[in-house]
Structures are given as structure tokens and as C-alpha cells.
N, C-alpha and C positions, 0 to 999 in steps of 0.2 A: 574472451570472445573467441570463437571457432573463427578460422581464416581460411582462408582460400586462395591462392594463386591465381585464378583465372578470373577473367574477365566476368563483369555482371552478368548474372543470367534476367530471364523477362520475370519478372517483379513477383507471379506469384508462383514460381518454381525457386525462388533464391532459400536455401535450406542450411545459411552459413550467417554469421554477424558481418563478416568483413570480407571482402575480394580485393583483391592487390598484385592485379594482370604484374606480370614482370618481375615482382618483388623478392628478396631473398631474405630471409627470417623474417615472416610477416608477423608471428606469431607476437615478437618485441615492440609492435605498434602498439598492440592493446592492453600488457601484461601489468597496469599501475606503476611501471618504475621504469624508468629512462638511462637505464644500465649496460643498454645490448642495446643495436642499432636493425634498422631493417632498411635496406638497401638496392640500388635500383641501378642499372648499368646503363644512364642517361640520365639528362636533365630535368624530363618532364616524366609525370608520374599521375595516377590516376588510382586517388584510394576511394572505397564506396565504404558503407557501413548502412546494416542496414537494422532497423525494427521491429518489433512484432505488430505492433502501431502507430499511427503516424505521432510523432514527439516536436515540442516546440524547442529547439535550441537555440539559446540566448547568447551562448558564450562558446569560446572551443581554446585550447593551446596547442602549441606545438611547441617539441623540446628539439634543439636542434643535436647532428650526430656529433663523432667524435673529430673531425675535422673541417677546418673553416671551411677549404672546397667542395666543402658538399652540403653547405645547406640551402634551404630555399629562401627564392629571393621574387618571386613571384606565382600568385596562387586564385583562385576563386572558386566559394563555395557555393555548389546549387543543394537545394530539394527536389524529390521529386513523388508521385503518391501512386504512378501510371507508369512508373518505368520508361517514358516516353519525353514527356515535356519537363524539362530541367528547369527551375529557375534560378535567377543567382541570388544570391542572398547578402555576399559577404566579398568583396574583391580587394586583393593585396597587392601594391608592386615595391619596389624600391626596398625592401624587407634585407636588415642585417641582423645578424647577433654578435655578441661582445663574446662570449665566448661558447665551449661544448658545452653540450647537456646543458643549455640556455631552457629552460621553460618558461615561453612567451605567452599570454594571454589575447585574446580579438575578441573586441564584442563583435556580434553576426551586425548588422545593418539593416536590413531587414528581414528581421526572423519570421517563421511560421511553423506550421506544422505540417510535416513531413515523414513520410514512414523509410524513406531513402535519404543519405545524403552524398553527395561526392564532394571529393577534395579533390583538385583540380589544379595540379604543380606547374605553370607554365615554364618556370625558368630555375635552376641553381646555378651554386657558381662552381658546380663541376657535376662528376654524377650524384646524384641525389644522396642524401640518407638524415635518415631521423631517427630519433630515440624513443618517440612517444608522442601519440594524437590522442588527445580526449575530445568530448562532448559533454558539453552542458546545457540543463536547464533549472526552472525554478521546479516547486514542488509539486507545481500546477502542469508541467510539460506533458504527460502524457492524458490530464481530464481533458474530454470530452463531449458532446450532448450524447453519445453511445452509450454513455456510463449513465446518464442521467435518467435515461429511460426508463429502466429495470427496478430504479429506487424510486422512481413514480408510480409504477404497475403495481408493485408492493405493496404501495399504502394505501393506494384502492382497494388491493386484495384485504389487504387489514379492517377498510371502514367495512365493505360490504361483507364482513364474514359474522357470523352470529355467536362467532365462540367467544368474541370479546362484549368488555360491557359498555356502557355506551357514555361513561364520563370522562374518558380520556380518547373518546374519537374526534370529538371537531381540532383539535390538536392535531391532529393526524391526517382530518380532511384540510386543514389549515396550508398545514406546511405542502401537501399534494398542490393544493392549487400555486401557492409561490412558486412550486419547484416546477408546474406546467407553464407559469408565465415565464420563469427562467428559459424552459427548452424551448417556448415561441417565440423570444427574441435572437431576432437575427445578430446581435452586436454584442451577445452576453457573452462576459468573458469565461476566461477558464476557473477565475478566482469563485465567480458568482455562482458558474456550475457545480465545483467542489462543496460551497457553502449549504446550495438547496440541496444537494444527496446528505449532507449531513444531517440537517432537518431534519430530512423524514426519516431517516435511522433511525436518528434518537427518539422522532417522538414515535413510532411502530416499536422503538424496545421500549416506549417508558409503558405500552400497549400490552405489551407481553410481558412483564416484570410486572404488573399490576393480575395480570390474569393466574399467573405463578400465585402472585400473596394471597391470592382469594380475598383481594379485598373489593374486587367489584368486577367479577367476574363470575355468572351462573350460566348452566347449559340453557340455551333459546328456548320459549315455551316456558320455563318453568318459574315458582316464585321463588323468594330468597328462602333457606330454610330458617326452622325457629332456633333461635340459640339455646344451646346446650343447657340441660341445668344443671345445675350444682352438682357435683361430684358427692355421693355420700360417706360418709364413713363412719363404724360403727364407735359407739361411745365406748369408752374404755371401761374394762374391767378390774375391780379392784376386790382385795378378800375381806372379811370380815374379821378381823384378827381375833373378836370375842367371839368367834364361832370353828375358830380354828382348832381342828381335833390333833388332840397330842399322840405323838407318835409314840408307840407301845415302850421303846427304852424309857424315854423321858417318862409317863406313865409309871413305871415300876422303880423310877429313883425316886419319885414322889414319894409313892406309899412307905420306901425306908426310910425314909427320912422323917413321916410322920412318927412309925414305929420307935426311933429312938428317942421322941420328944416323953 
């Protein structure tokens, strides 16, 4: 993750993953391994991360630093999608660890989806430091109905096109209408939306995999053509062995041979 030192910027200028106002090796927050510490010269601490879209995080850890005075011991996580209104999601007090480079797990509390998140250190028990903050979600965190749109528009573009033929369209017109009642419900989840983009993929490629085999697939307007006929091939030629003229050697050992008789 790219990092940054300074404070969040307003939402659609942030041009980095992570901001980490104060921080000293931020870079060890992000890096997969809890080996190096990133450190804060107070108690409270304020790390952002941000998205390219807003993502649903379900789960997060923190790995504590290399000294018991300095891990956290109080925290609360917001979203946010405005850069403005924060919500919380996730709040911790009373928080220990047994020992360094502890990698602790939090389910969120209530997750959502968010294109920001902050971590929000209220207390340690000296000045701060950590070894490593993740973020998690399931496979579904980043689908959206954004996503679902484009795999609708396609399989309309697919029925109404004349390139294709017309036994594997209601298949296509099919799954289009699931995938429109999917994006008009308000409560559809992310699982459901992944499922109808899948649909219509498949059935728009089983559309064009058919239009490839030529097996039912002709240009608009026209009829199917006649099939092919039989390939010909000339019947074999064979010599006539009793018509086979002898070659002038053979010819003239003949004749001596008669002579000596």
C-alpha cells in the first residue's frame, strides 16, 4: 500500500492507500508481516485506509508492537463514502495482548460498505506502536449493483443484435430479466448480485461460443446455406499388366534366349 504521513485529504483528491498523520514507518503497517513496527509519539493515533470503492469489511487484526507499553488498549472503527460523516462500526476498550507481535482478530459489528475507513486509537498503554493492520472481507466485499449494470446492458445488446441466432437467446433474455429484478431490489444482497452478473455471462458466452461453431449462427436476412456435397475423388488408376510393353533390354534377352533353344 502507498502511505502517507499526513492527515486525510477531502475524499476525492486522496491519491494514496493509507494516511498516518504523525506516524513514523508507516510503510510497516501495510507490508503482510508484523516484523518492523510503525510508531507514534503518543497515545492516540488516527490511521485512515482508503479504496478505490466503497468495500464491505467484515473482519480487521491488529498485531501488537514490540513492547507491552505501547500497545493499544482502546480504539473505534468508522466508514465513511463523503469524507464527512463517519460512522462507527466496530468499538474496543479494555483491549490487552499476551505478548509482541500478538496478531489479534475483531469482527466489525456492524459492517457495511465503505470506500474510507479509520482506525481510531483512543488510548495505549504508553506511546503507541503496531506491527501490522489488515482488513478483511468475504469474496463478495467489493460487488455491487455498479457492477451489475453493465452485465445487464450486454445481454440486451446480445438479444437485440442480429448477429446471433435465435436458439440460445431467451436463455440470455432469461437471465437479463433475473439480473433486472436483482438490481430493483432494494435488500439484494451482494451474494445475489455476484450470482445474476454470472448468469448473464455465461449465458451471452454460451451466445457467442455457439455463433463461433457455426452451429446456429447465419448473417440476418439471409437463409441457412445447402450443405456441402461430397468431396470427389478420382477413382484409382491401375496398369494393365498384359498390356504392359517390355522395355527394349528385356526385349533383346528374349530373343537370345529363344536363339539358343
Amino acid at each position: 500500500a502507498s502511505v502517507s504521513a499526513s492527515a486525510m485529504p477531502a475524499i476525492d483528491a486522496a491519491t494514496t492507500d493509507a494516511y498516518l498523520p504523525g506516524a513514523t514507518n508507516g510503510a510497516n503497517l501495510f507490508n503482510n508481516a508484523n516484523s518492523a513496527n510503525t510508531t507514534w509519539a503518543s497515545r492516540t493515533a488516527e490511521i485512515y485506509y482508503s479504496f478505490n470503492k466503497p468495500a464491505a469489511v467484515t473482519m480487521y487484526t491488529i498485531s501488537s508492537g514490540t513492547a507491552a507499553d505501547t500497545y493499544p488498549t482502546a480504539w473505534v472503527l468508522y466508514g465513511t463514502n463523503d469524507g464527512t460523516q463517519w460512522t462507527p462500526l466496530d468499538a474496543r476498550s479494555g483491549e490487552s495482548w499476551e505478548w509482541a507481535r500478538y496478531t489479534r482478530p475483531f469482527t466489525v459489528e456492524s459492517p457495511g460498505k465503505y470506500k474510507i475507513y479509520r482506525l481510531s486509537i483512543a488510548d495505549a498503554a504508553g506511546n503507541l506502536s503496531i506491527s501490522e493492520l489488515e482488513l478483511f472481507g468475504s469474496a463478495y466485499a467489493f460487488i455491487d449493483k455498479s457492477d451489475l449494470l453493465p452485465a445487464i446492458q450486454n445481454g440486451r445488446a446480445a438479444v437485440d443484435s442480429p448477429d446471433y441466432g435465435a436458439d440460445e437467446k431467451p436463455a440470455v433474455a432469461a437471465a437479463v430479466a433475473a439480473g433486472q429484478a436483482v438490481y430493483d431490489d432494494p435488500d439484494a444482497a451482494s451474494r445475489e448480485v455476484s450470482a445474476a452478473m454470472a448468469a448473464i455471462d455465461a449465458a451471452v458466452a454460451r451466445l457467442i461460443a455457439v455463433r463461433k461453431a457455426g452451429l446456429n449462427w447465419r448473417p440476418s436476412g439471409t437463409t441457412a446455406p445447402p450443405a456441402p456435397s461430397p468431396a470427389r475423388t478420382a477413382a484409382p488408376t491401375t496398369s494393365n499388366p498384359r498390356r504392359r510393353r517390355a522395355s527394349p533390354a528385356s526385349a533383346s534377352a528374349a530373343r537370345r534366349s529363344r536363339a539358343r533353344q
